[in-house]
N, C-alpha and C positions, 0 to 999 in steps of 0.2 A: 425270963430267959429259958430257952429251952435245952433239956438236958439229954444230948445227946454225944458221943464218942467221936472224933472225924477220924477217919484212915489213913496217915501215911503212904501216899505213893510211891513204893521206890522206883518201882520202873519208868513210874513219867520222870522220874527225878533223871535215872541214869540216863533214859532216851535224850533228855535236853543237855546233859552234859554230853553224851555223844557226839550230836547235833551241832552244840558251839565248836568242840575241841576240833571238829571235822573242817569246823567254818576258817577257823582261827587257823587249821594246819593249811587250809588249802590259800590262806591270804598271804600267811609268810613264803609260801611253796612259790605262790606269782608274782614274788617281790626281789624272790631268787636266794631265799636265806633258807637255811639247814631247818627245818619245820619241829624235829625233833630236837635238836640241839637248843635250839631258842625255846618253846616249853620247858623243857627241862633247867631252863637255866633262868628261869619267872617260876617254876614252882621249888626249886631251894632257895630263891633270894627274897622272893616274891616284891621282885622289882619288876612292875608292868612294862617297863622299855625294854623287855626283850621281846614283846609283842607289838607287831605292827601296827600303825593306825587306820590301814589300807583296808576297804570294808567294815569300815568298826569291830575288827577283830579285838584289838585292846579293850574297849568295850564290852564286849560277847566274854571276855575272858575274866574281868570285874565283875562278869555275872555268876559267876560259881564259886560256890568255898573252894577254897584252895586244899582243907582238910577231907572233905569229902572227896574231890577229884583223884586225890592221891591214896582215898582206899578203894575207889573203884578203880584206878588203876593196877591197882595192888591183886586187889579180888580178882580181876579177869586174867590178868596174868597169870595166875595161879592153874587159874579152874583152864586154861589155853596151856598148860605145860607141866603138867603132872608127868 
């Protein structure tokens, strides 16, 4: 076994949570539902039917901690409104 360190990606990490959260806003946006209002209301209950099935966004959205999402939420908020 070879002994080496691996490096944590944050930024592929946050780029692919971008990526989905983008996908998943833009599936509920063409289904004609509140994009923000329905995340927000999957990451306090973390009941997947508030995300649509339309493009496998509920899918895409099962692909992210729901804990990490909501501190890079958090972080960029932050670091956007000082």
């Amino acid at each position: 076994m070879e002994d080496y360190t691996r490096k944590f990606d944050i930024v592929s990490k946050s780029a692919e949570m971008r990526e989905i959260l983008s996908r998943v806003y833009e599936a509920l946006k063409i289904k004609g539902y509140d994009p923000v209002t329905q995340i927000v209301g999957y990451l306090v209950s973390e009941d997947p039917t508030y995300i649509t099935n339309y493009n496998g966004a509920r899918s895409l959205v099962n692909n992210i901690d729901r804990d990490e999402l909501l501190e890079e939420l958090v972080k960029n908020y932050l670091e956007h409104n000082k």
